[in-house]
MIGUZA-196111 format. One record per residue (C-alpha): residue number from 1; residue in one letter; y, z, x. Coordinates in pm, 1 decimal. Each point is the difference from the previous one (the first is absolute). Example, Ala and Ser with C-alpha at 12.3 -4.5 7.8 and 13.67 -1.06 7.14 Angstrom:
<pt n="1" res="A" y="-450.0" z="780.0" x="1230.0"/>
<pt n="2" res="S" y="344.0" z="-66.0" x="137.0"/>
REM end
This chain:
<pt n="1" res="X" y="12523.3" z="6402.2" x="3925.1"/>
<pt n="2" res="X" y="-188.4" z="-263.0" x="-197.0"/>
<pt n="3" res="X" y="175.3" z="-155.0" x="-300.7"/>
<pt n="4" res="X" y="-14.0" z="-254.9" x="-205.7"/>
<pt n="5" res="X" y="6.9" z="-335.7" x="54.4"/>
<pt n="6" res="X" y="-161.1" z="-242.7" x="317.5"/>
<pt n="7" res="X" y="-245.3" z="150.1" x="192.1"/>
<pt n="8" res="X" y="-262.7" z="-23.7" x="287.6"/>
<pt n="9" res="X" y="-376.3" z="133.6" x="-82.4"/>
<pt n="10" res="X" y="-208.9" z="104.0" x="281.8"/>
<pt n="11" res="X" y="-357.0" z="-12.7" x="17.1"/>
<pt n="12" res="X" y="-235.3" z="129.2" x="320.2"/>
<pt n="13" res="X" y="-346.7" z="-63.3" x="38.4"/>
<pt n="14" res="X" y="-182.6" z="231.7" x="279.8"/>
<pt n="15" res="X" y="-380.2" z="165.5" x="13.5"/>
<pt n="16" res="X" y="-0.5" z="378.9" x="-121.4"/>
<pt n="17" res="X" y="-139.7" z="19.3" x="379.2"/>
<pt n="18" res="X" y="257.0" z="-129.5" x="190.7"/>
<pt n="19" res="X" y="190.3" z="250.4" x="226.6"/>
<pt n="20" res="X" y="305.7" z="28.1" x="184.7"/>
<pt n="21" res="X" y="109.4" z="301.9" x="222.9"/>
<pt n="22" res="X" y="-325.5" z="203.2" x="-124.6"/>
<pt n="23" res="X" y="147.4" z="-9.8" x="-318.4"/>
<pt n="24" res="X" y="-149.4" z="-243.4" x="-327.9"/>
<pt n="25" res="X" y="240.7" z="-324.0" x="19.6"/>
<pt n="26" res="X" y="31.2" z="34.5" x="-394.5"/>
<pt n="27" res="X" y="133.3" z="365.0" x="51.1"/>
<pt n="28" res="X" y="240.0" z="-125.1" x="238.6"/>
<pt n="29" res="X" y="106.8" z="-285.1" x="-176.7"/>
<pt n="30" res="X" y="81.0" z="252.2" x="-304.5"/>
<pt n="31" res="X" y="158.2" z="262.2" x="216.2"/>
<pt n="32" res="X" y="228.6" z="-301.7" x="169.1"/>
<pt n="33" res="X" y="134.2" z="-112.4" x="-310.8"/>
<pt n="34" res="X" y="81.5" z="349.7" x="-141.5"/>
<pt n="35" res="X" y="227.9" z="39.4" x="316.5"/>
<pt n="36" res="X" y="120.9" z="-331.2" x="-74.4"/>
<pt n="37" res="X" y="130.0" z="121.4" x="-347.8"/>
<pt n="38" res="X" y="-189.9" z="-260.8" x="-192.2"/>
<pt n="39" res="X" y="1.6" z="89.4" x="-353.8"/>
<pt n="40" res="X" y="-383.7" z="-21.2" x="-44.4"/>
<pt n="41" res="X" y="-315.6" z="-146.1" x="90.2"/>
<pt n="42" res="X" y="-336.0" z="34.5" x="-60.9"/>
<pt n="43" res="X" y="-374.7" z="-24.0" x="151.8"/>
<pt n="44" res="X" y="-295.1" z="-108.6" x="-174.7"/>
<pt n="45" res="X" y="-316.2" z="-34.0" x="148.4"/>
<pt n="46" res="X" y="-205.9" z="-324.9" x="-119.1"/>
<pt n="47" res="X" y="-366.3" z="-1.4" x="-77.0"/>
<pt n="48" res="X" y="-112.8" z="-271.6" x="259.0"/>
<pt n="49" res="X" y="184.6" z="-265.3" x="156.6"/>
<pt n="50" res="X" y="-5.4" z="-256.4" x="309.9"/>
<pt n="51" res="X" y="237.5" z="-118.4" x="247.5"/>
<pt n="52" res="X" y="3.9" z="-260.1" x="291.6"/>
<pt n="53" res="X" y="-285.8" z="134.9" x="118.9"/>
<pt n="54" res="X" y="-207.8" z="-81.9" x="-280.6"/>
<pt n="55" res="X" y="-200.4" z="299.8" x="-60.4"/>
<pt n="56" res="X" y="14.6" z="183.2" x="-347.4"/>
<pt n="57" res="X" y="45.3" z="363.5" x="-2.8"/>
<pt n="58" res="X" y="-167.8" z="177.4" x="-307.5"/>
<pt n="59" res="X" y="-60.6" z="307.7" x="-54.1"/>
<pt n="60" res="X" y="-343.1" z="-73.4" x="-91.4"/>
<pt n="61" res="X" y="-91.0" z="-41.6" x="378.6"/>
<pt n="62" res="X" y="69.2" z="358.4" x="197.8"/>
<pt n="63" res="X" y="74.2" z="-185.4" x="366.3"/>
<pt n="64" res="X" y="267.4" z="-200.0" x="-210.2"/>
<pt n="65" res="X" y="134.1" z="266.5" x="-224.2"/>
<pt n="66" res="X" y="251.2" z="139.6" x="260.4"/>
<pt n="67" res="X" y="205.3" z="-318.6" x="0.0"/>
<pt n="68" res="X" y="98.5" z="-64.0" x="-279.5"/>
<pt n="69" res="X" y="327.6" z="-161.3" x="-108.5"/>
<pt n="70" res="X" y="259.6" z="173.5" x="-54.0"/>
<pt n="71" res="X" y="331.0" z="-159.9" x="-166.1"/>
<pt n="72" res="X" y="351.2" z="185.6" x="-8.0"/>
<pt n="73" res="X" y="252.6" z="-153.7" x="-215.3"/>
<pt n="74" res="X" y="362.0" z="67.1" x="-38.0"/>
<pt n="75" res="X" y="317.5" z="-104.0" x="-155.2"/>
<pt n="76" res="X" y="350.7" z="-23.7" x="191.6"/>
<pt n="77" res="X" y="339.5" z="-167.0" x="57.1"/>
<pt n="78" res="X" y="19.8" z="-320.8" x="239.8"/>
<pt n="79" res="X" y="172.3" z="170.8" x="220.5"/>
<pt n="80" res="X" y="-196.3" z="334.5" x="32.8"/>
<pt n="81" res="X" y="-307.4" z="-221.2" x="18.4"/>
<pt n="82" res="X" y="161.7" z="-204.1" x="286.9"/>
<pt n="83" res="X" y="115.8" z="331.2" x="152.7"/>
<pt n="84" res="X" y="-314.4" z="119.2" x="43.1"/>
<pt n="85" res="X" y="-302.7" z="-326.4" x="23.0"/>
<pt n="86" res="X" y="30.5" z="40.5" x="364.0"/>
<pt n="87" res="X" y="-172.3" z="306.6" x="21.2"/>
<pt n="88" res="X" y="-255.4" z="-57.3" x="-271.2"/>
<pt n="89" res="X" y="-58.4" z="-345.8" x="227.7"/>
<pt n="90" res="X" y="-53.1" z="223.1" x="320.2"/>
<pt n="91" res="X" y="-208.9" z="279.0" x="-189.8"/>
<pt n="92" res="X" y="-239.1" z="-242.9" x="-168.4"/>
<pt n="93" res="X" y="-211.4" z="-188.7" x="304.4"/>
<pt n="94" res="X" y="-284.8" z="-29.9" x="-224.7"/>
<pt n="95" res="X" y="54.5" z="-139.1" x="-346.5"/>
<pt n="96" res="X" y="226.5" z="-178.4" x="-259.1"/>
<pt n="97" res="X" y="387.9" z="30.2" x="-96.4"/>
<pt n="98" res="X" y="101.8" z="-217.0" x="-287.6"/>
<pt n="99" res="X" y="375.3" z="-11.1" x="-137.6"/>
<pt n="100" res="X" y="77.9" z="-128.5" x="-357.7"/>
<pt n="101" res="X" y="342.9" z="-37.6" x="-179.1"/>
<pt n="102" res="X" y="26.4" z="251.5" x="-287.7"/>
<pt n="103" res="X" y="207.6" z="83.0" x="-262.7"/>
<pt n="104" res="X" y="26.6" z="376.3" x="-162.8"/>
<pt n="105" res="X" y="97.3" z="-23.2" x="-303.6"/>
<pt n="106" res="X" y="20.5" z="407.9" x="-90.9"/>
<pt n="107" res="X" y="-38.0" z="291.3" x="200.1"/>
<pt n="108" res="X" y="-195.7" z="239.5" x="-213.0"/>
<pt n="109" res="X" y="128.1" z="329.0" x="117.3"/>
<pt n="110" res="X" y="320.2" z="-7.8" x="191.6"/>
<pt n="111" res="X" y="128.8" z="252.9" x="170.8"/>
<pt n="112" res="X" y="278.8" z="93.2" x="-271.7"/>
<pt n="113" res="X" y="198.6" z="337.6" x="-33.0"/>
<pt n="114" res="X" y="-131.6" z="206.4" x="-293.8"/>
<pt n="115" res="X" y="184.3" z="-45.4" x="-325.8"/>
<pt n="116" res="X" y="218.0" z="323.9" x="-67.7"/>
<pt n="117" res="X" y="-171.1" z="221.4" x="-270.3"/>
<pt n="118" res="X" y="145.0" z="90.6" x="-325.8"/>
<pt n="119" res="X" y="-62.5" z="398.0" x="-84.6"/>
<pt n="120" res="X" y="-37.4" z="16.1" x="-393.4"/>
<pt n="121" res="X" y="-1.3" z="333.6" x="-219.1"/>
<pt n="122" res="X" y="-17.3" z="125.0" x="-333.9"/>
<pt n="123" res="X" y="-227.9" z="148.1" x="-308.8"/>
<pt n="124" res="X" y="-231.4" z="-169.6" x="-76.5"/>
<pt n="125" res="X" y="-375.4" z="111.5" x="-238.5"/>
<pt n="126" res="X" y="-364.1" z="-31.1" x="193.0"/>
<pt n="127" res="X" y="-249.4" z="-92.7" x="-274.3"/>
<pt n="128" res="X" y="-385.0" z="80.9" x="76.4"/>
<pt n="129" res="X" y="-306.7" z="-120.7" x="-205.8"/>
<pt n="130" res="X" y="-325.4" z="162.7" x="12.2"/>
<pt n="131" res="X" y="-301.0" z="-144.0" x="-102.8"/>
<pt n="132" res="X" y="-386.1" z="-142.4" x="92.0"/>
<pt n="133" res="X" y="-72.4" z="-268.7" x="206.9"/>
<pt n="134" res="X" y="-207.0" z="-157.3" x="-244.2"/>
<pt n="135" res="X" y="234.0" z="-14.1" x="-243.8"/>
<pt n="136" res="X" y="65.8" z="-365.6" x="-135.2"/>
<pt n="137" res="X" y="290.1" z="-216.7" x="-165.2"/>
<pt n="138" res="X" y="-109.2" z="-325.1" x="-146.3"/>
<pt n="139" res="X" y="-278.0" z="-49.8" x="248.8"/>
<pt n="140" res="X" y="93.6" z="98.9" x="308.3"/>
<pt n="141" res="X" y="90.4" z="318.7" x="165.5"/>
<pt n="142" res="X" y="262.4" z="192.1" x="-119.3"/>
<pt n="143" res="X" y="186.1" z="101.6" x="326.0"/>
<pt n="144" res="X" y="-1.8" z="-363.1" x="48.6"/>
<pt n="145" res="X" y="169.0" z="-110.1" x="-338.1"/>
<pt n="146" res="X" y="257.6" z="274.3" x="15.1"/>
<pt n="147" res="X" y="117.6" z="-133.4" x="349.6"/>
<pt n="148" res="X" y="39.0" z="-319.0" x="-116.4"/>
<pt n="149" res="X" y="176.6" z="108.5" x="-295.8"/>
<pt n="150" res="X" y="256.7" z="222.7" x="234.2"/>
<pt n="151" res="X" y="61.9" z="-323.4" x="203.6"/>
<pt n="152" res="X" y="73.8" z="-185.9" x="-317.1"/>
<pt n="153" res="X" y="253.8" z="271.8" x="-122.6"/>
<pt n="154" res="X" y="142.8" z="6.9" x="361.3"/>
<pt n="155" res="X" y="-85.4" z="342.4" x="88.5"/>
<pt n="156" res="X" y="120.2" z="37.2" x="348.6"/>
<pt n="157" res="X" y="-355.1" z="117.9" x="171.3"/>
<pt n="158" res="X" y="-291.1" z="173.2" x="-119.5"/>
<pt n="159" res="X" y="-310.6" z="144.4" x="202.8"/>
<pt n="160" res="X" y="-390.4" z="37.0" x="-154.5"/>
<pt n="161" res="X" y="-151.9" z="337.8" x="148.3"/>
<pt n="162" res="X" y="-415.3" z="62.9" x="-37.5"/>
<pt n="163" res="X" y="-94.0" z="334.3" x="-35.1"/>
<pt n="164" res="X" y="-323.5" z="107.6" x="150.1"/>
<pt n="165" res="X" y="-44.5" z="295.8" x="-233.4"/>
<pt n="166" res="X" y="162.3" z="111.9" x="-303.0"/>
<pt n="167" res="X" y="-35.5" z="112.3" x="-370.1"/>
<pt n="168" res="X" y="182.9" z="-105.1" x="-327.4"/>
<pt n="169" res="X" y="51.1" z="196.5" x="-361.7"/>
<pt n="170" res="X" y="-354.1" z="-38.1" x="-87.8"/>
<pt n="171" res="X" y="-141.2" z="180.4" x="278.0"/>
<pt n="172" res="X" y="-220.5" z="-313.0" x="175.6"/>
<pt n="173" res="X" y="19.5" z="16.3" x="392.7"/>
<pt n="174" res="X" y="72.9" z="-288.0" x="121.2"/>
<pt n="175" res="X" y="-166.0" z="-87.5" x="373.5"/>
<pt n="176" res="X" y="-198.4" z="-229.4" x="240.0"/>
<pt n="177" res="X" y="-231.0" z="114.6" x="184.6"/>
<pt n="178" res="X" y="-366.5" z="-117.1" x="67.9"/>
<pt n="179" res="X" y="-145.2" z="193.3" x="-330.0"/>
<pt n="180" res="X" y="330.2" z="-87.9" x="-194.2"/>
<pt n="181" res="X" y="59.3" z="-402.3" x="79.5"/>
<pt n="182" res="X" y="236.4" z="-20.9" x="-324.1"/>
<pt n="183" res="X" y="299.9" z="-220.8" x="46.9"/>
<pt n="184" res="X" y="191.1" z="200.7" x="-266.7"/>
<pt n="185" res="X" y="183.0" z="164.8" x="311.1"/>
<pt n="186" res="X" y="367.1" z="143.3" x="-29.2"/>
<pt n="187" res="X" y="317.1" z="-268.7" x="-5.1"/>
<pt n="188" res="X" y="372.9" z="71.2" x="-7.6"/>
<pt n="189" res="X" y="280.2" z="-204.4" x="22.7"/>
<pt n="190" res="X" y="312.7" z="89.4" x="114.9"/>
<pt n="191" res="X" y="352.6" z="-150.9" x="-94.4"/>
<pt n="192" res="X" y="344.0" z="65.4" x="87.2"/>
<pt n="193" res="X" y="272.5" z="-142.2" x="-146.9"/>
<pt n="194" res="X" y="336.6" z="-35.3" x="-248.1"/>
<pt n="195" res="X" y="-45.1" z="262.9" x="-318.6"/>
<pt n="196" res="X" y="81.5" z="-326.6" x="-158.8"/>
<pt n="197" res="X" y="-302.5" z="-182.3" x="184.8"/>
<pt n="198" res="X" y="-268.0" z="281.1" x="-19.2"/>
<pt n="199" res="X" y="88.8" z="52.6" x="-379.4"/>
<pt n="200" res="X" y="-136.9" z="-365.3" x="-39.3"/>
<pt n="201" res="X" y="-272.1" z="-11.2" x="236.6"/>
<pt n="202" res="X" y="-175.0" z="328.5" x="-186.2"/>
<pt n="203" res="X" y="45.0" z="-170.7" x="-315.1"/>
<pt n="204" res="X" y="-191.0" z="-267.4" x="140.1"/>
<pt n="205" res="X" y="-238.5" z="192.2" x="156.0"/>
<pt n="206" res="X" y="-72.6" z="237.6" x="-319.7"/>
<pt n="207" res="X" y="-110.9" z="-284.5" x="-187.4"/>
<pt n="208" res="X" y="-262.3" z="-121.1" x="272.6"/>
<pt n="209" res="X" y="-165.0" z="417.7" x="50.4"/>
<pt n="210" res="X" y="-260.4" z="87.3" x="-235.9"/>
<pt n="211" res="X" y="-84.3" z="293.5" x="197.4"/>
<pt n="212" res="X" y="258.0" z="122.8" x="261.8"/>
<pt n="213" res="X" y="344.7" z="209.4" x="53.3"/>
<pt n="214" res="X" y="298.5" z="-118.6" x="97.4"/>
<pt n="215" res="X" y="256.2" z="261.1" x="207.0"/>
<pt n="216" res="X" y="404.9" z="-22.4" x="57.6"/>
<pt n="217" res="X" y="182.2" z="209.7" x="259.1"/>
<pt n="218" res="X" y="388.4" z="-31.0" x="110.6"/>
<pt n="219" res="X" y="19.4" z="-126.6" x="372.5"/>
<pt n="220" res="X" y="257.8" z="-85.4" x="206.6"/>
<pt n="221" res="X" y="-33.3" z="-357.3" x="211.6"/>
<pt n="222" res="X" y="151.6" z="-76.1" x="316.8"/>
<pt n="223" res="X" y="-62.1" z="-362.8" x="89.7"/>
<pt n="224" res="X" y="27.5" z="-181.2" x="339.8"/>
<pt n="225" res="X" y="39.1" z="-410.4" x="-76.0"/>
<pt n="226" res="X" y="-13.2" z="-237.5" x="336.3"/>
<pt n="227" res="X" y="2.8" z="-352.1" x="-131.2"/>
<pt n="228" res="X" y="-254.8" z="4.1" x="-269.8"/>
<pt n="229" res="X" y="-209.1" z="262.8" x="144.8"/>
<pt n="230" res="X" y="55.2" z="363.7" x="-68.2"/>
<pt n="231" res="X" y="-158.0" z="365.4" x="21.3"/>
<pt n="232" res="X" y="63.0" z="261.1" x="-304.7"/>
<pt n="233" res="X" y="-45.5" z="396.9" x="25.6"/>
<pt n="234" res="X" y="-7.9" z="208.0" x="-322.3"/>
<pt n="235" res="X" y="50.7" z="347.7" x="-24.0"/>
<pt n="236" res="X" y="-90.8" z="192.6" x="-317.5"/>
<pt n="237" res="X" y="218.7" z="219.0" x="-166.4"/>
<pt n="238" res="X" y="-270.6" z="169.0" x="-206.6"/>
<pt n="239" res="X" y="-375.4" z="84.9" x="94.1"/>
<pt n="240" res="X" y="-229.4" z="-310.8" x="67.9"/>
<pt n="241" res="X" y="-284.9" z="26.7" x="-268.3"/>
REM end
């Protein structure tokens, strides 16, 4: 397993042509060090090039477009890298391996156990605002501002629904369609959290609606935390509205 610290990187230079055993060499090459238990490696295939021979291979010529280079890179110990040149030597008959002296510094996604969850439950209010999406608040839209102003508050999460058909207390109907290209559609915003929290947030949120309605129902949260990542469920104790 690859950690951090001293290193070998491994670069191979072959044609996209080249064959061994019926098989593409590049295939092989890939399929070899998967076997091998390398922790990755990757092949990328250039747009021209030119080796000893000194022809350049371009895709811009068809005869030449089938050998291009091909160059398959990969990052390892010293000693897996020694373990296993020998048969990258033997495979590659045709081409290029160079070996550099590398140092990893971080290993973006090691293969950690997951953190244990945390199960969190209790009562909790889920606070939804209805309203149009053209509504504004000091010059921009207002689904926008009161986001912004639940992140401020720290309100744990809220979510911005559109509507794609709907109608208010004065009786408009509100829709898109190819006659009807208003942008006045439906918006709601839903927000779960403390009484204490939601109490402040509509507060907020009252004084930015000129035109809107603002619901409360009793819910009951049950909240799974993993590190700083988490999933909450609500169930309603009273009819959704």
């Amino acid at each position: 397993m690859l950690n951090t610290g001293p290193a070998k990187k491994v670069t191979i230079y072959i044609n996209e042509d080249t064959q061994t055993r019926m098989v593409a060499l590049h295939d092989a090459i890939m399929s070899y060090l998967i076997r091998a238990d390398v922790s990755g490696a990757t092949a990328t295939r250039a747009y021209s090039g030119f080796g000893s021979h000194r022809v350049l291979h371009t895709p811009k010529i068809e005869l030449l477009s089938a050998h291009m280079p091909i160059r398959i890179e990969f990052i390892e110990s010293p000693e897996r890298v020694e373990s296993i040149l020998p048969a990258l030597a033997e495979m590659v008959t045709d081409g290029m391996i160079e070996v550099r002296d590398t140092t990893v510094v971080r290993i973006a996604n090691p293969e950690t156990p997951p953190l244990p969850h945390e199960r969190r439950q209790g009562h909790a209010i889920l606070l939804r605002v209805f309203f149009g999406e053209a509504d504004q608040w000091q010059d921009e839209p207002l689904h926008t501002a009161i986001i912004r102003k639940l992140r401020g508050m720290g309100i744990d999460g809220a979510t911005v629904f559109r509507g794609i058909l709907g109608y208010g207390a004065k009786g408009h109907e509100h829709r898109k369609s190819f006659f009807h290209p208003m942008r006045d559609l439906p918006v709601m915003i839903s927000v779960i959290d403390t009484p204490e929290k939601i109490s402040r947030a509509a507060e907020a949120i009252e004084a930015m609606l000129t035109d809107g309605l603002l619901v409360f129902s009793d819910v009951e949260i049950i909240r799974f935390l993993r590190s700083t990542n988490f999933t909450e469920v609500a169930s309603a104790k009273q009819p959704s509205i």
